[in-house]
Each structure stands twice: as C-alpha cells, then as structure tokens.
C-alpha positions, 0 to 999 in steps of 0.5 A: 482508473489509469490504464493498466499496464501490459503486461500486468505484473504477476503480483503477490506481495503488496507493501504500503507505507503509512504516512503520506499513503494510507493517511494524509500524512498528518500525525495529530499529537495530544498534549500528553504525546498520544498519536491519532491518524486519520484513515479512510474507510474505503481504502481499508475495505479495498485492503480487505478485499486484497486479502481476502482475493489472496494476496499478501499485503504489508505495512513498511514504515519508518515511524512506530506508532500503536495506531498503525498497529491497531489499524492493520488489525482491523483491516486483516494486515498482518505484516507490519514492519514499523520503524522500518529506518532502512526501508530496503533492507526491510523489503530485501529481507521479506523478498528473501524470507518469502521466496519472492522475486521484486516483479512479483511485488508491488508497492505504495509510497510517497515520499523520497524515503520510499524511492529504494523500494519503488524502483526495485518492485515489479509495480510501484505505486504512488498517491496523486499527491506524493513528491515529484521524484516518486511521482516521475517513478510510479508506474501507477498514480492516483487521482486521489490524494493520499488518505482520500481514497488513494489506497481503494484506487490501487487496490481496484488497479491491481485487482484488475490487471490480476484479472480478480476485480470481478471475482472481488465484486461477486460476493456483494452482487450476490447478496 
C-alpha cells in the first residue's frame, strides 16, 4: 500500500468514474448494441465495506449504461451520476446538495476528463494505469490496474488513513 499521507484528509464522500476506474475500460458491445463491462469482485466488496464504515460512495461518469446502474445496486452505490458530460458541475452541485467542502471528498479516475475534479477533491485517486497527467495529479496511485483490484486497493487507503481498517476487518475476524 502507498503511504499514507499526513495529514489524512477528513474524508466523507467518495466518488468513482466507471470506465478506466471500476472497469479496464473496455466496453464490450453485442451485435444488437447490448453493453457488457467486466468488474471485479474484490473491488466491489472494498466498496461495500466503504458503506458499511459510513462513508458516502458515488459514481460520476460520463457514458449511461443500465450496467452501471445494476452494478451500484448490487454493491450498495446509491448515488449515481451517469452521462455526467460536465463532471465538475455534477461534483459542484453533490458539494453544494450535501454540505460538503472539496477536503472532505476524495475521488477515482483516470482519464484527462476527470482532471477538474481530481484537482478540486481533498484525495485524488487514480489506477496505476491511468493517463500520465492524472498519474502526476494523484496523490494516491495504485499498483494495481484499472478493473484489477485498483478499486479494493483505494478503499484499503482510505479506510486506513481514516483510521476504520481494523474496524472494517473485525467483523470477518470475529466469525
């Protein structure tokens, strides 16, 4: 894990792009226009334990896709921003919706579309495959690539520098 940085950001919102972040970006199109993506186990469950230490977790992406939809379902998202086309107005209007000031957000992408809101959030986050400019932006990047575990590896970061990864753990310990 990368070190954590000092001091930890009081973080309460996370938001996460889809393709190029949760996915390896490729969007897998039938013959009748049926979208598939492919996500990763693991990175949905480190979104779940998110939830469940009580952070606010979010999707902020610029393509619509019933996938996505059925994905943040499944994992407990229930703030989803699709065809997000201005990214950081969408981000603006959840800071002003909410209360929240930009230290005490993070977010994950990895592409130049996501640059207005990585340079805003109080933890800017990015797989170990995104752009270079995203790359010499974040102030956390993964080992992992994107769709590969990039996700369970930010969510171990944060729960960490919030001081909540043992609290996280203690419920499968217990068992």
């Amino acid at each position: 894990m990368p070190k954590i940085i000092s001091p930890f950001p009081p973080i309460k919102w996370i938001g996460f792009d889809v393709d190029g972040v949760m996915t390896d970006g490729g969007i897998i199109l039938d013959d009748d226009g049926k979208e598939s993506k492919r996500f990763n186990s693991r990175d949905g469950h480190g979104i779940k334990m998110l939830v469940r230490a009580g952070l606010r977790v979010a999707i902020i992406t610029g393509r619509r896709s019933g996938v996505v939809e059925h994905r943040a379902r499944e994992i407990g998202i229930t703030e989803v921003h699709q065809k997000a086309s201005d990214k950081l107005a969408v981000y603006e209007r959840v800071l002003r919706d909410n209360g929240l000031k930009p230290e005490e957000t993070a977010f994950a992408g990895d592409d130049i579309v996501d640059l207005p809101i990585l340079i805003r959030c109080g933890l800017a986050m990015a797989p170990g495959d995104a752009v270079p400019e995203v790359l010499r932006r974040a102030h956390m990047v993964t080992q992992a690539k994107a769709g590969h575990g990039a996700v369970r590896e930010m969510v171990e970061y944060v729960l960490s520098g919030l001081g909540l990864w043992e609290k996280a753990l203690n419920p499968y310990l217990a068992q």
